[in-house]
SENU-935248 format. One line per field, with one value per residue (C-alpha): chain; x, y, z. Coordinates in nm, 2 decimals. Each point is the difference from the previous one (the first is absolute). Last residue first. Layout:
<nodes>
unit (A_...)
u (X_...)
v (Y_...)
w (Z_...)
</nodes>
This chain:
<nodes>
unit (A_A_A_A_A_A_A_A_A_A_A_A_A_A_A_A_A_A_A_A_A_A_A_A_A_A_A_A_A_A_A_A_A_A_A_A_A_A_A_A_A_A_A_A_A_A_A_A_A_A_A_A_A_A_A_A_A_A_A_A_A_A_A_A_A_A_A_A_A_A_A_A_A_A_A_A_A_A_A_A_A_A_A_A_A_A_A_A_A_A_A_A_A_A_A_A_A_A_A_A_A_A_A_A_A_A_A_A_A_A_A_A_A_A_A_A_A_A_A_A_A_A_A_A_A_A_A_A_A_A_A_A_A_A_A_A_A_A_A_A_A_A_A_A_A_A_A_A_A_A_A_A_A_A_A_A_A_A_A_A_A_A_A_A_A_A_A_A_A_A_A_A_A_A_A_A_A_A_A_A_A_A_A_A_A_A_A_A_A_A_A_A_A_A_A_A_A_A_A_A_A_A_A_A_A_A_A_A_A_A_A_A_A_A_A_A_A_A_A_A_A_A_A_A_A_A_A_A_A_A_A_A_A_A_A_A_A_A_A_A_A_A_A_A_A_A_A_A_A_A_A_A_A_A_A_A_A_A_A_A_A_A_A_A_A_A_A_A_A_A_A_A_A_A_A_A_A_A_A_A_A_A_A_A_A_A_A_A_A_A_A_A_A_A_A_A_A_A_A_A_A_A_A_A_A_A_A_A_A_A_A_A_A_A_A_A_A_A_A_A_A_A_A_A_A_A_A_A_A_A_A_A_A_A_A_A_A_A_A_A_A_A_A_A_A_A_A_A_A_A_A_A_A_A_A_A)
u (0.08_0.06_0.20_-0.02_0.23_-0.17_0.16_-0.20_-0.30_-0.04_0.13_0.37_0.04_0.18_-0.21_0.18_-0.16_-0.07_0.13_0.28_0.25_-0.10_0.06_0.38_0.10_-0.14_0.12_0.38_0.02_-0.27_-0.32_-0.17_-0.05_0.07_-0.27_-0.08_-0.28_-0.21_0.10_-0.24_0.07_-0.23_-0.08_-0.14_-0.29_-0.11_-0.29_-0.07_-0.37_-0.01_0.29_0.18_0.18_0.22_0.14_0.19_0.01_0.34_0.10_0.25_0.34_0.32_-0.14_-0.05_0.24_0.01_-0.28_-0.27_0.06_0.13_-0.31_-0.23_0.14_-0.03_-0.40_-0.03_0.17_-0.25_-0.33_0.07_-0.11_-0.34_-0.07_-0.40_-0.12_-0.08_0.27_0.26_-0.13_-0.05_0.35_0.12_-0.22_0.18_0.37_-0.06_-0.16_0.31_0.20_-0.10_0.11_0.29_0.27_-0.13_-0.33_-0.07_-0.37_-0.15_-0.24_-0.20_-0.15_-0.20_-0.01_-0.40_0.02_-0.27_-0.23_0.15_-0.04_-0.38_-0.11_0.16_-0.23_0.12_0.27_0.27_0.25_-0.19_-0.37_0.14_0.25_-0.22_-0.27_-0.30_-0.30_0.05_-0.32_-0.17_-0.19_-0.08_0.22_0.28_0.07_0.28_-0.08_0.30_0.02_0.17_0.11_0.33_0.29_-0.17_-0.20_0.27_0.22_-0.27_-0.10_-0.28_-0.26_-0.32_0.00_-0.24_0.08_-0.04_0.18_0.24_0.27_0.23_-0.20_-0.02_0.33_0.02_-0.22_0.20_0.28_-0.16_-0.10_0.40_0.08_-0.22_0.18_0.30_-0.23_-0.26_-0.31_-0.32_0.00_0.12_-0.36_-0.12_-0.32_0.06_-0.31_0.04_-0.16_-0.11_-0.01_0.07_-0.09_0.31_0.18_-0.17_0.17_0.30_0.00_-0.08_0.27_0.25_-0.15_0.09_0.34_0.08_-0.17_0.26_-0.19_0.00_-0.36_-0.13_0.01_0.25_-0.06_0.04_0.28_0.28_-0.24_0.06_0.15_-0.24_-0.07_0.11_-0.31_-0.19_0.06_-0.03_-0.38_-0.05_0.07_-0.18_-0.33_-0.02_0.08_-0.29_-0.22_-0.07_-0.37_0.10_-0.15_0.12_0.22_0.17_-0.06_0.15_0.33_0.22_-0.05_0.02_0.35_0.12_-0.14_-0.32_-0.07_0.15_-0.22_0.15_-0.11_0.34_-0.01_0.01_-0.24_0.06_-0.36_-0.14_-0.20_-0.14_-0.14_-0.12_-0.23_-0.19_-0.06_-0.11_-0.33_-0.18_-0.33_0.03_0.21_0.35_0.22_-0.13_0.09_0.23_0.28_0.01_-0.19_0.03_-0.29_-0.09_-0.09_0.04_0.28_-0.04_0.33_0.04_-0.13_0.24_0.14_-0.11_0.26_0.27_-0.15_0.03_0.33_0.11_-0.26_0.21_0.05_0.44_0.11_-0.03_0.12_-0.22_0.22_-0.20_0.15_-0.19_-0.05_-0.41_-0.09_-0.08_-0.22_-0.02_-0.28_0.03_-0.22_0.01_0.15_0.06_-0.30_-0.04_-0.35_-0.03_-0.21_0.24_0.07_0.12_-0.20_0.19_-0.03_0.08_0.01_0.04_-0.09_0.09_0.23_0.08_0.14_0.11)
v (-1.19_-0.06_-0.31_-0.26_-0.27_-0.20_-0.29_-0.26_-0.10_0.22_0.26_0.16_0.32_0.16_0.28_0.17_0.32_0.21_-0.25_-0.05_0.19_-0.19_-0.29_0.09_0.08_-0.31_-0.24_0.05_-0.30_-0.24_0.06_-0.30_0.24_-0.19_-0.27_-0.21_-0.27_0.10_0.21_0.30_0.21_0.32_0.20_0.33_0.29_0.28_0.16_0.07_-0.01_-0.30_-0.21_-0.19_-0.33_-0.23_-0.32_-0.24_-0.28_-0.19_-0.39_0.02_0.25_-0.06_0.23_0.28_0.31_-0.10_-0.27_0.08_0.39_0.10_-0.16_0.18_0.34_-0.04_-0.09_0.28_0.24_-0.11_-0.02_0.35_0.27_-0.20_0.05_0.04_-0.26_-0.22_0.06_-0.07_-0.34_-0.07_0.04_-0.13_-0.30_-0.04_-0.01_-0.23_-0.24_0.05_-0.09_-0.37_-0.12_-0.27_0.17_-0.15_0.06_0.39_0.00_0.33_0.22_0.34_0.22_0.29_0.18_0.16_0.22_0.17_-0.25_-0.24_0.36_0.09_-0.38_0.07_0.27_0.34_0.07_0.22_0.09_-0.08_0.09_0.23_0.22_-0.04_0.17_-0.21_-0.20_-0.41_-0.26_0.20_-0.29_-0.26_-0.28_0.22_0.35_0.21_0.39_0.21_0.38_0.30_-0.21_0.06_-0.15_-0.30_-0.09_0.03_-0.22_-0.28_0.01_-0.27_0.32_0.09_0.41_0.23_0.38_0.31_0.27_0.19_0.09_-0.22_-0.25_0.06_-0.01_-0.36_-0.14_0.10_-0.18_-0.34_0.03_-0.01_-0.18_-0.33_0.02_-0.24_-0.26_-0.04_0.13_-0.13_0.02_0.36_0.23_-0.24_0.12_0.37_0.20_0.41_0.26_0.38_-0.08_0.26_-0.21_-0.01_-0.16_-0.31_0.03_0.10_-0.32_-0.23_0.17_-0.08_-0.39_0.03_0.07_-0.26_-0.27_0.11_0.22_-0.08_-0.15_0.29_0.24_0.27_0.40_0.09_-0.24_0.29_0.16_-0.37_0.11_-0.01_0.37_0.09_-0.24_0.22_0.35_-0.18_-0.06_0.31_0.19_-0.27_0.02_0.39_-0.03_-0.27_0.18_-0.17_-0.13_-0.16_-0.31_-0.08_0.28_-0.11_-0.36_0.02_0.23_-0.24_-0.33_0.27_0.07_-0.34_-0.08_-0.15_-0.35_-0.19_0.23_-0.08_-0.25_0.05_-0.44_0.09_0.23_0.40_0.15_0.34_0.17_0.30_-0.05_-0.31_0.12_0.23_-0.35_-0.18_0.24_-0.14_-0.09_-0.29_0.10_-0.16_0.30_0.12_0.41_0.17_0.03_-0.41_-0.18_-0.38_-0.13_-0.44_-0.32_-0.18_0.23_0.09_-0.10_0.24_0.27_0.26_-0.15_-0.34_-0.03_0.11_-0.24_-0.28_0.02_-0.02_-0.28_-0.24_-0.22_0.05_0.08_0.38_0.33_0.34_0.30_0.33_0.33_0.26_0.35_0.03_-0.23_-0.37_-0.11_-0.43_-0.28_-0.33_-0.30_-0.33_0.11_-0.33_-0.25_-0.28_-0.19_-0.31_-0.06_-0.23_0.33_0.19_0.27_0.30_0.20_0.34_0.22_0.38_0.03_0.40_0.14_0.39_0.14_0.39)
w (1.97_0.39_0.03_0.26_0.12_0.26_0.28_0.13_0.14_0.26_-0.21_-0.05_-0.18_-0.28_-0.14_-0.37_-0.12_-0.29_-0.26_-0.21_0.18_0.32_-0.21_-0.07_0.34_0.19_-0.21_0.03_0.30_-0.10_0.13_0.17_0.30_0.38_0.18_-0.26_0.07_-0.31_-0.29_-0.08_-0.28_-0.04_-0.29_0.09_-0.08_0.23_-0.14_0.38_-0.09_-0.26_0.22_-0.29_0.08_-0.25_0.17_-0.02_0.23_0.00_0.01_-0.11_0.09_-0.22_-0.30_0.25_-0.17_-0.32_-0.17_0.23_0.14_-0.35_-0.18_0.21_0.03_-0.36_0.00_0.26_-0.27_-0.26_0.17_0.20_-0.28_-0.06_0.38_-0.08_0.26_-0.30_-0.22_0.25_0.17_-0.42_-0.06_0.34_-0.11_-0.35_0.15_0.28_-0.29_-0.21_0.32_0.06_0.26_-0.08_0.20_0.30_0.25_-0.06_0.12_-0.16_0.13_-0.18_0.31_0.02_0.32_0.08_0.33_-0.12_-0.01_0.33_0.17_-0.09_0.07_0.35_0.06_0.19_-0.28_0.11_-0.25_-0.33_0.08_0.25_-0.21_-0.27_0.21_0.05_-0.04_0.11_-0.17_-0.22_-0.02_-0.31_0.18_0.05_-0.15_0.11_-0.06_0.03_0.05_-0.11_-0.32_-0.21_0.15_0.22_-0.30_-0.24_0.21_0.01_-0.36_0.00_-0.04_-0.02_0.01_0.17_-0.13_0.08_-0.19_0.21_-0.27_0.15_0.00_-0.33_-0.04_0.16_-0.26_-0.30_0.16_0.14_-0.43_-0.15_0.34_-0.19_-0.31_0.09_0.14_-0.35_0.12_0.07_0.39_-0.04_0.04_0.29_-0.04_0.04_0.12_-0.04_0.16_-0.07_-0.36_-0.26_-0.29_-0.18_0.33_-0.14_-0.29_0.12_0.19_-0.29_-0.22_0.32_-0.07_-0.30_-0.01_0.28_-0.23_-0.24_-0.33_-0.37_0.05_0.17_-0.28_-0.05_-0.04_0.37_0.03_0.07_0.27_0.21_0.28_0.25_0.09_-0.41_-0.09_0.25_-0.15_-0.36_0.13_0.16_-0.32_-0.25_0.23_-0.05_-0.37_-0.02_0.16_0.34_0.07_0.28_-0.05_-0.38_0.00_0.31_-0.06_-0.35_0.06_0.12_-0.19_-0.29_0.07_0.04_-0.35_-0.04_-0.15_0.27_0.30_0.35_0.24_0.18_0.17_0.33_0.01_0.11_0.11_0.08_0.25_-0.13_-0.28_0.12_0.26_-0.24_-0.24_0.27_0.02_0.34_-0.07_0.30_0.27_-0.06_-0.10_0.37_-0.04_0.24_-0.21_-0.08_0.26_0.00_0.16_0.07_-0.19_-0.33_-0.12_-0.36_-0.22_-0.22_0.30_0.00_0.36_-0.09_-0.26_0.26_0.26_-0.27_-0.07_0.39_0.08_0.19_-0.29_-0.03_0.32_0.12_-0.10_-0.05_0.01_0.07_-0.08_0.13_-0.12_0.06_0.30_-0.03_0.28_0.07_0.01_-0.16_0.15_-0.20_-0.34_-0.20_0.10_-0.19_-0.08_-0.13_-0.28_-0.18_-0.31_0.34_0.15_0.10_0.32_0.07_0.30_0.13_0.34_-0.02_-0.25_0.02_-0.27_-0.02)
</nodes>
């Protein structure tokens, strides 16, 4: 369906220096696939997507869309968007219409729907993404996770036979962002090809036939999710997708100050969309400091989350023990508590860990 061949782009910066964001891009999409793009932040992700229907114009090379170069000069953009369509990050819906009418424009508009034909299809698509009920509201009364599943039954409005995502949940609140992964998955489901930027690691390995990691402007590793995230062949590709996230504390008396502990596991939480654990980690906290390991400082605490495991755990490191710091009767009531309890001893010392 799209082919890519050479593809580059450069910017030039307001000093006059020039900066190169695609270098040398070349990869076959077939009809039905599921492309993932992930990468670091800057390693031209965004900008491929944009290149692909031409908002940002690549400064070099082919891309190939149903057998026809998009970039030959003369050629009619407007055919090629029809059919390949595009979820932003930020909706771009219509304030003054109502979620209906963001719908049924384009297609009338460039379709040249009737109106009853365009309101069928359209309330057939708001019922696909569950928002049928909000047919008659306007954006502004809508969650960012609302409108951004208007946004995709707009563009599925149009009949494409592709859709870009750019990062289609990097705008949302954390507790609305499976509202959208979900939406996307049934159209995977349903066959419908689709390259998708993401920072949603699990997603990506879930819902994609293959993976493109981008590095340094390249499509630096292309594979199956079961290779990109099992077996990487490039040791940038691992250190990615083997990303841990870690929030530290130095426990040095009982003079640290817990109000700070409580505020970063609130934001730790927020920001890698574990809302549900901030509260229950900050409890296991103050048990495991003031209860059960009050005696013990200095201690490292720590709150881990692996993004492609999703595994997420508080540990409690002690140096220079060599037995569990538990107390007896401890054991029993946090592995009610929590999904797990790891009692180990390091090199350094001895570990209590707790799998929320």
């Amino acid at each position: 369906m799209i082919s890519i061949r050479h593809l580059s782009k450069t910017f030039q910066d307001p000093d006059g220096s020039t900066v190169t964001v695609l270098k040398d891009v070349n990869a076959d999409i077939e009809k039905g696939e599921v492309i993932s793009i992930i990468g670091p932040s800057g390693t031209g992700k965004s900008t491929l997507l944009r290149a692909l229907n031409m908002l940002e114009p690549p400064t070099g090379g082919e891309i190939w869309f149903n057998g026809e170069n998009i970039m030959a000069k003369g050629y009619p953009l407007d055919r090629m968007r029809r059919k390949m369509g595009m979820v932003f990050q930020g909706f771009n819906l219509f304030e003054h219409k109502t979620v209906l009418e963001n719908v049924i424009y384009a297609p009338m508009e460039l379709l040249h729907f009737s109106e009853a034909q365009a309101k069928e299809e359209a309330m057939e698509l708001l019922k696909k993404v569950g928002m049928v009920q909000k047919a008659d509201v306007y954006p502004s009364s809508l969650s960012g996770g609302q409108k951004q599943r208007v946004a995709i039954a707009r563009s599925l409005a149009m009949h494409p036979e592709v859709i870009l995502f750019d990062e289609p949940t990097s705008a949302l609140d954390p507790t609305m962002v499976g509202e959208v992964l979900s939406v996307i998955r049934q159209l995977a489901k349903d066959g419908l090809t689709m390259l998708i930027v993401t920072h949603e690691m699990r997603f990506a390995r879930d819902v994609s036939t293959r993976i493109f990691f981008m590095n340094e402007g390249i499509i630096y590793e292309d594979g199956t999710p079961q290779q990109i995230f099992g077996n990487p062949v490039h040791s940038a590709t691992k250190a990615f997708v083997n990303r841990i996230q870690k929030l530290v504390y130095e426990i040095d008396s009982d003079e640290f100050d817990y109000l700070q502990i409580h505020t970063g596991i609130i934001r730790f939480c927020i920001k890698y969309n574990l809302s549900d654990k901030a509260e229950p980690a900050y409890a296991l906290v103050k048990e495991m400091l003031f209860t059960h390991m009050r005696e013990y400082r200095p201690m490292t605490l720590r709150l881990t989350h692996a993004e492609l495991s999703g595994e997420t755990s508080l540990d409690f490191m002690v140096e220079g023990l060599t037995t569990t710091p538990l107390p007896a009767g401890a054991l029993e009531g946090l592995r009610a508590k929590t999904r797990g309890v790891v009692e180990e001893p390091t090199a350094r010392g001895f570990r209590v860990k707790l799998l929320l």
